[in-house]
C-alpha beads as a LAMMPS data file, in Angstrom:
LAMMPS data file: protein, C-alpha beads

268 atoms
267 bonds

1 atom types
1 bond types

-500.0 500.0 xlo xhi
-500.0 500.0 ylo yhi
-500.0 500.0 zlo zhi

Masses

1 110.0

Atoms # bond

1 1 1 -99.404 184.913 128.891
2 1 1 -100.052 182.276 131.698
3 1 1 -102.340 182.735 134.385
4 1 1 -100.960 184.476 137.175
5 1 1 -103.279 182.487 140.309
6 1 1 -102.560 185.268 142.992
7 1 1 -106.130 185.667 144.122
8 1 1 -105.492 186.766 147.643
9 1 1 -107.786 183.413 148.366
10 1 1 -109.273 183.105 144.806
11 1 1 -108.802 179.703 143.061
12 1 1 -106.005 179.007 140.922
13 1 1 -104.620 182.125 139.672
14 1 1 -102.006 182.216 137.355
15 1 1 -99.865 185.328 137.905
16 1 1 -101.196 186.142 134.486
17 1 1 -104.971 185.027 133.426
18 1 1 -105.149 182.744 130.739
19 1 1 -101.811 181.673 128.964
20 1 1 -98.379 182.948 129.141
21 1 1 -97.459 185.528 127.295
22 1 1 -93.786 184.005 126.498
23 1 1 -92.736 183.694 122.685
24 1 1 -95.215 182.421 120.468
25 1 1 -97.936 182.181 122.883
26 1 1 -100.467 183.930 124.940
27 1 1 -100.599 184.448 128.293
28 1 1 -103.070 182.370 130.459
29 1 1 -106.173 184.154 132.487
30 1 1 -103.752 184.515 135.642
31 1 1 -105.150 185.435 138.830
32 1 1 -102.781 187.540 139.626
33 1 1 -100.802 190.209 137.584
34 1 1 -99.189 193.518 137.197
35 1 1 -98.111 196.469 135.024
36 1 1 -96.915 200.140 134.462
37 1 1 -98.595 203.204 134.663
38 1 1 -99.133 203.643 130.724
39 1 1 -102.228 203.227 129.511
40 1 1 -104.022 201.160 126.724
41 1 1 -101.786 199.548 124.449
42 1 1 -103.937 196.952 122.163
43 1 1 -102.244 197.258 119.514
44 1 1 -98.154 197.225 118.856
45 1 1 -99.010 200.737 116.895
46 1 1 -99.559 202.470 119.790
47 1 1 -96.010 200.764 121.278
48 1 1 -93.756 202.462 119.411
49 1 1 -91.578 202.962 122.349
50 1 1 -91.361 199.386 122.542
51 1 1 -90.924 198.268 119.316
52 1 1 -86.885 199.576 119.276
53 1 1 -86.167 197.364 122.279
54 1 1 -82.323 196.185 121.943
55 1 1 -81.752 192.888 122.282
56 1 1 -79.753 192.218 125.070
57 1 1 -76.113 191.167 124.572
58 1 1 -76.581 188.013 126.287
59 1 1 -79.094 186.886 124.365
60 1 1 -77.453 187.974 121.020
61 1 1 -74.520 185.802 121.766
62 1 1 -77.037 183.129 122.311
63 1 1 -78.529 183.420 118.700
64 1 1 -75.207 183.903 117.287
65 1 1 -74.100 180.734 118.870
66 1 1 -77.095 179.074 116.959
67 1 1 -75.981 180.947 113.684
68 1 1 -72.561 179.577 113.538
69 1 1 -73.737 175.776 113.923
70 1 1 -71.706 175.916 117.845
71 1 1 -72.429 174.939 121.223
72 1 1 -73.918 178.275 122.425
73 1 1 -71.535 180.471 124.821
74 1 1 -70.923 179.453 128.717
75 1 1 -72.168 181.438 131.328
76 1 1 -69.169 184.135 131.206
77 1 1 -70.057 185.099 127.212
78 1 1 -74.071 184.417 128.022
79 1 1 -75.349 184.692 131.561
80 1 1 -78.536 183.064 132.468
81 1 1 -81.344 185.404 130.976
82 1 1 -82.817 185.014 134.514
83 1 1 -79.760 185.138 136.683
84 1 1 -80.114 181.324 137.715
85 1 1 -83.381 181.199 139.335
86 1 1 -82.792 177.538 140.932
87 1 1 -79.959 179.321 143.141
88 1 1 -82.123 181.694 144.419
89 1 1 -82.621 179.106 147.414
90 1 1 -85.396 179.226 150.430
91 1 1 -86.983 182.636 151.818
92 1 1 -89.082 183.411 154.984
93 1 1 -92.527 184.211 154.407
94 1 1 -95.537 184.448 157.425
95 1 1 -96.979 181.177 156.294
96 1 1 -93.254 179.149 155.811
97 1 1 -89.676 178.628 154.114
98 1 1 -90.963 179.346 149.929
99 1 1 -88.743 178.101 147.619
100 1 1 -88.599 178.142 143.663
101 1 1 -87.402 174.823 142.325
102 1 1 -87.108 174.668 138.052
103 1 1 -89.180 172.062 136.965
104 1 1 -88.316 168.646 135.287
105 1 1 -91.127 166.994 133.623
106 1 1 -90.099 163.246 134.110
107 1 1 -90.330 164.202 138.400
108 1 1 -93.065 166.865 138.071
109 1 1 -95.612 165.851 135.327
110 1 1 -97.811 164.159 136.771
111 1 1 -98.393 166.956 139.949
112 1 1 -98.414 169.778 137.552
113 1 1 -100.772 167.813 135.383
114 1 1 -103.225 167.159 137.860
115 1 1 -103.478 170.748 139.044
116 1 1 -104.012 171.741 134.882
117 1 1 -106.697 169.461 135.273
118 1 1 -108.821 171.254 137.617
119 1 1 -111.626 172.806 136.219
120 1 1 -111.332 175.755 138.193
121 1 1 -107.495 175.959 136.552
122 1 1 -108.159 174.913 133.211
123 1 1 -110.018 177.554 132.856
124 1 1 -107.343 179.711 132.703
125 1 1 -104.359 177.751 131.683
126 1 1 -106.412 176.097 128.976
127 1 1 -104.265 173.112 129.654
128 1 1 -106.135 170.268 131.217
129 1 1 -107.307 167.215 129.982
130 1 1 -104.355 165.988 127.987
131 1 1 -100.851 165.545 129.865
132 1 1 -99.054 165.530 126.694
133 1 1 -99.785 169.259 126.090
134 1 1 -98.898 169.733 129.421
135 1 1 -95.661 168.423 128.954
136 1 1 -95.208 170.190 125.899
137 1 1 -95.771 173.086 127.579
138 1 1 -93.454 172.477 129.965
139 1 1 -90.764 171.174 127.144
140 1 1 -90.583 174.485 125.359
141 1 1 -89.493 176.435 127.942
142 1 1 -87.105 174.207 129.513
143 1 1 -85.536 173.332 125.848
144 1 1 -86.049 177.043 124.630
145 1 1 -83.611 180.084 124.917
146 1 1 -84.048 180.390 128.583
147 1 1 -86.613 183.247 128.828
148 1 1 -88.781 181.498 130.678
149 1 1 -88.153 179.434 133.638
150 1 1 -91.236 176.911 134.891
151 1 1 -91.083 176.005 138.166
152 1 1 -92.700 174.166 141.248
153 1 1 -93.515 176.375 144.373
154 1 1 -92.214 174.417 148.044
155 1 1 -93.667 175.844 151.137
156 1 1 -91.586 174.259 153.927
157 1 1 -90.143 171.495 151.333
158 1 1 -94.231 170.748 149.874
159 1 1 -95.221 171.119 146.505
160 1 1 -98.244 173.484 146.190
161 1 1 -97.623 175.786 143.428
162 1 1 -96.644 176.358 139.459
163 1 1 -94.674 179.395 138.554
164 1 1 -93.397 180.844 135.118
165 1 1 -91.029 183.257 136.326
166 1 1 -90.136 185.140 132.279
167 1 1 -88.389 188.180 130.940
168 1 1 -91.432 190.242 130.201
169 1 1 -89.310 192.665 128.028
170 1 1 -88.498 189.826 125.995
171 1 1 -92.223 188.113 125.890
172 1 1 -94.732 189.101 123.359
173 1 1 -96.170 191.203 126.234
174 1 1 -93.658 193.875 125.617
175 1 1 -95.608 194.714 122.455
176 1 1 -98.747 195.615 124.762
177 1 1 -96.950 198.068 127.102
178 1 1 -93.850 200.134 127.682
179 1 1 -91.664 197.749 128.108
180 1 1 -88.369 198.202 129.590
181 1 1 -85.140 196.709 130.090
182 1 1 -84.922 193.436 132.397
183 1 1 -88.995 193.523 133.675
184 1 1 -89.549 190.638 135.150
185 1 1 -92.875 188.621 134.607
186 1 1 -94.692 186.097 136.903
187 1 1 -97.199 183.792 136.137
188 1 1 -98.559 181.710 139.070
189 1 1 -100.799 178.633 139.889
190 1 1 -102.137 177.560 143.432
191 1 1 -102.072 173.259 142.845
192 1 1 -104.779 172.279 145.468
193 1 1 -108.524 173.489 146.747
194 1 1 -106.982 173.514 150.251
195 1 1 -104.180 176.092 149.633
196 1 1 -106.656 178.688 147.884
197 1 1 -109.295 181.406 149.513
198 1 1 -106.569 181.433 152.752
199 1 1 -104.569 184.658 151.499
200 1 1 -101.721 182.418 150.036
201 1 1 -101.589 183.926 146.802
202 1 1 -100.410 187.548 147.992
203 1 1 -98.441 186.267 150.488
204 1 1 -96.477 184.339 147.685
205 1 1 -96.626 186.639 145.011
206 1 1 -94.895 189.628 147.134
207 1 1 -92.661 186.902 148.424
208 1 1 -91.501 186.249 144.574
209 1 1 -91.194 189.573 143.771
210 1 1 -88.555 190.157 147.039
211 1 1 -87.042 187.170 145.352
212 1 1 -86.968 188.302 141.720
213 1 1 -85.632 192.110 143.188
214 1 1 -82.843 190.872 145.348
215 1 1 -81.290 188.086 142.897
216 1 1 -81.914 190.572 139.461
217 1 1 -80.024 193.654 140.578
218 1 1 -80.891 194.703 137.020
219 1 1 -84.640 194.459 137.461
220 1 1 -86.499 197.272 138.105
221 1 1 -90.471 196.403 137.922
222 1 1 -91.976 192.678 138.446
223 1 1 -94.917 192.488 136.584
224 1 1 -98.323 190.849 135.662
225 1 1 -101.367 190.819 133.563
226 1 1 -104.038 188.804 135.580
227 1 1 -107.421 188.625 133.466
228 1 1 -109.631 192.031 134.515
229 1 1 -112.387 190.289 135.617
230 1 1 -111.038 188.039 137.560
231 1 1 -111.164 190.365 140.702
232 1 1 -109.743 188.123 143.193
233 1 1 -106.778 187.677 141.598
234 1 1 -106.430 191.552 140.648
235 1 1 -106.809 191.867 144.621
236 1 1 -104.491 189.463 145.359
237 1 1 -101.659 191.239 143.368
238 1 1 -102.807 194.595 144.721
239 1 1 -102.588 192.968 148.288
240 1 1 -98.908 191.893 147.662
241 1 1 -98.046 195.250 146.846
242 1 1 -98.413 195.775 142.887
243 1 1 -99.941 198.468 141.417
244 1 1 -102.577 198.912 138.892
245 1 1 -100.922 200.275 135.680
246 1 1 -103.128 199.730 133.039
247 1 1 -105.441 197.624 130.815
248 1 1 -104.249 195.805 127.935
249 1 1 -105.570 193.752 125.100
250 1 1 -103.784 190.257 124.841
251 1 1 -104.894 187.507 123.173
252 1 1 -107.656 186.049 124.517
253 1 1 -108.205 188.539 127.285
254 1 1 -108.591 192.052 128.924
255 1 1 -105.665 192.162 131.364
256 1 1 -104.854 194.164 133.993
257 1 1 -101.634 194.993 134.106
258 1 1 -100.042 194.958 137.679
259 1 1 -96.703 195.934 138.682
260 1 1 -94.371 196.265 141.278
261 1 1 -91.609 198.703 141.287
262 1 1 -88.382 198.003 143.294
263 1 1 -88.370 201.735 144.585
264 1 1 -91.726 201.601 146.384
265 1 1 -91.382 197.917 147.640
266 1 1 -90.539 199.159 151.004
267 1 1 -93.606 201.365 150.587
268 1 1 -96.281 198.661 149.450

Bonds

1 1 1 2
2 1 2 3
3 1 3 4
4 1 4 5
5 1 5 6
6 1 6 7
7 1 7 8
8 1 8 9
9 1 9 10
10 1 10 11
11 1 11 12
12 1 12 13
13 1 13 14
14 1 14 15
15 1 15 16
16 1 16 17
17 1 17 18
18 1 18 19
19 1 19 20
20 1 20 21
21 1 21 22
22 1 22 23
23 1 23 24
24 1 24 25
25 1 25 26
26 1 26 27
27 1 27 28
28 1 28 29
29 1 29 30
30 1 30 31
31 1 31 32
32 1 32 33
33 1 33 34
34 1 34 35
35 1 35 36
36 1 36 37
37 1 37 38
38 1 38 39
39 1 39 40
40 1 40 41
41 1 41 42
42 1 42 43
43 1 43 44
44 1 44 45
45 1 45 46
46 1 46 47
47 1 47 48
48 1 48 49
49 1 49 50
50 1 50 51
51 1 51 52
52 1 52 53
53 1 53 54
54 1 54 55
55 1 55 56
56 1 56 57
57 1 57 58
58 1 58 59
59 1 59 60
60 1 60 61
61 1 61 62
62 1 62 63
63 1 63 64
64 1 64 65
65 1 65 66
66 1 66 67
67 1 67 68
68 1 68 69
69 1 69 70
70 1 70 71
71 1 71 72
72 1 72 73
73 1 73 74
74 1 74 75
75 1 75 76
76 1 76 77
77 1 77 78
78 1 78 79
79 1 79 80
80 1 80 81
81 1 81 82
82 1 82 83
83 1 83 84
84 1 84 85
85 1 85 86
86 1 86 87
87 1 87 88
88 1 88 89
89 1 89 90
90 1 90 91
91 1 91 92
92 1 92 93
93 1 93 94
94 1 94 95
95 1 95 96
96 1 96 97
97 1 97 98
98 1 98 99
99 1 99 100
100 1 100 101
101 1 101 102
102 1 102 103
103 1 103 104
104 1 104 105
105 1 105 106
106 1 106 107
107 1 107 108
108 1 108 109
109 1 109 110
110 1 110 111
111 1 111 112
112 1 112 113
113 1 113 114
114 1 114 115
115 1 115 116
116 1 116 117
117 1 117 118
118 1 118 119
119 1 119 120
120 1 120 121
121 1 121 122
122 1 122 123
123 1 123 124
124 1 124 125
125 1 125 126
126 1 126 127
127 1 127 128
128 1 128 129
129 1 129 130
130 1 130 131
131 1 131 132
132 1 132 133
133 1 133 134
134 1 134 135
135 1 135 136
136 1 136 137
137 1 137 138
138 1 138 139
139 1 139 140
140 1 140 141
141 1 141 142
142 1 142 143
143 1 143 144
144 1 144 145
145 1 145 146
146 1 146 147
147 1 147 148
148 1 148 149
149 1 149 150
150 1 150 151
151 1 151 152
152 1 152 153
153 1 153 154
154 1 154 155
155 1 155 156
156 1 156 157
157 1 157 158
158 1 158 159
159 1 159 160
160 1 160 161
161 1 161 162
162 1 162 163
163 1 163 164
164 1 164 165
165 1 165 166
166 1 166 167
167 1 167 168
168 1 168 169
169 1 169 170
170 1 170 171
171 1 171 172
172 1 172 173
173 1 173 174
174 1 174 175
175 1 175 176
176 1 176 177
177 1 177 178
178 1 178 179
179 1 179 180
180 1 180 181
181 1 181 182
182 1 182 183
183 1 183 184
184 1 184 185
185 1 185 186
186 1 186 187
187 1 187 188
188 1 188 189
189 1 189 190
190 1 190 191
191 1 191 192
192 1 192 193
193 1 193 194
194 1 194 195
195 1 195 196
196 1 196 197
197 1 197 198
198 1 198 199
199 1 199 200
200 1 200 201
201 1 201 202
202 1 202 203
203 1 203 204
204 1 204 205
205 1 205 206
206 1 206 207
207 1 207 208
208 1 208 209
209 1 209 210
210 1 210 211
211 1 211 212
212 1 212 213
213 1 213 214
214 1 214 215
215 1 215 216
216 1 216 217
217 1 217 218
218 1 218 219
219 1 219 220
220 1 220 221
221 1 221 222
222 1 222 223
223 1 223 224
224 1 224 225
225 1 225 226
226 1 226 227
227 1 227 228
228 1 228 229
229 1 229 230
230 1 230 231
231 1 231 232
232 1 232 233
233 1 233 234
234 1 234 235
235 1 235 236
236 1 236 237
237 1 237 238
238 1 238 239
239 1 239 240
240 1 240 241
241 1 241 242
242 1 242 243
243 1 243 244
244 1 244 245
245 1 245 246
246 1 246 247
247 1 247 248
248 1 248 249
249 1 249 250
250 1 250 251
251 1 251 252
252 1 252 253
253 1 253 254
254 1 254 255
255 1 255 256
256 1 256 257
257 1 257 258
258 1 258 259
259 1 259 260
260 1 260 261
261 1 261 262
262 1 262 263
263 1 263 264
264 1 264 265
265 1 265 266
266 1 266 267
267 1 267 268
């Protein structure tokens, strides 16, 4: 699952430690995460309760689609996975206007790049060094099924962050806890030295959450799994209002899984 770089002023903390989580992949070391209130769940036998997870309708037309050799279904048969996170426009935060903007790798490469290629991120996102595995990165989940949604973080119209906003309940990371309908994962990055050990991260990451609640009327927890001993980042999520749910074996890492629920985020 990717990092999840919330460190309340921690270096680059992907909202999950290490890699993403999403299909096929693990998560990276975020720095920032979150979870339910469940427990251990290493292994998928002690998931059973997430193992009968229906496939949602919207999705099922999409593989269906695929099946039948056809263009796949329009928005009224299929409707975005993530409820069109590029619409979600600007919000108001204490440090400036925050806006999510999906990414395109011929525009954003090369920024996203360099940030992989900080040690300090690498280290988590296990991505620097080569830009081509960057961009392949950033290839499958603009060319996959729509789960996952990359995207560049603008703080009063400036790049300065990475995000993987995901369906957690659709990720491998549903395996690893109880899952349920519609939870909505994070994974973030803070791009430069200067933006990180200021607070940012929290700020942002409860920011995101207000944004994932209010556009995904059908989302009920925003969640994380931020590597466990990466304790800025666990205190960055805890900062923005997340709760600590649980620990949980993923590959790679001990996560912490961090959560926020949409009926206390008035209350944290």
């Amino acid at each position: 699952m990717p990092p999840t770089d919330a460190s309340a002023g921690a270096g680059p903390v992907p909202v999950h430690p290490g890699r993403p989580c999403h299909p096929g992949r693990s998560g990276p070391a975020e720095n920032t995460g979150d979870c339910e209130d469940t427990g251990n769940c290493a292994d998928t036998r002690d998931c059973a309760d997430t193992l009968d997870l229906r496939m949602p309708a919207e999705l099922r037309a999409l593989f269906a689609a695929k099946t039948a050799d056809r263009p796949a279904p329009g928005p009224v048969d299929a409707p975005d996975l993530l409820d069109h996170v590029g619409a979600w426009g600007p919000t108001p935060t204490p440090v400036g206007s925050f806006q999510l903007v999906p990414a395109q790798v011929e525009r954003d490469l090369p920024v996203i790049d360099r940030w992989m290629d900080d040690p300090a991120v690498a280290r988590f996102w296990q991505l620097g060094g080569s830009p081509t595995e960057t961009e392949d990165h950033l290839r499958a989940q603009i060319t996959g099924d729509g789960r996952s949604v990359p995207c560049l973080g603008l703080l009063d119209g400036i790049p300065m962050s990475y995000w993987e906003i995901y369906r957690a309940d659709l990720d491998p990371l549903a395996r690893r806890y109880p899952a349920r309908p519609h939870d909505t994962g994070l994974h973030l990055l803070i791009g430069d030295v200067a933006d990180r050990g200021k607070g940012l991260g929290s700020v942002l990451l409860r920011a995101v959450a207000d944004l994932v609640l209010d556009h995904r009327p059908a989302c009920a927890r925003v969640v994380a799994e931020p590597d466990l001993h990466n304790t800025p980042s666990v205190a960055a999520f805890l900062n923005a209002g997340y709760r600590y749910a649980a620990e949980v074996d993923l590959p790679g890492k001990r996560a912490a899984l961090m959560i926020r629920d949409r009926s206390l985020r008035h209350l944290m």
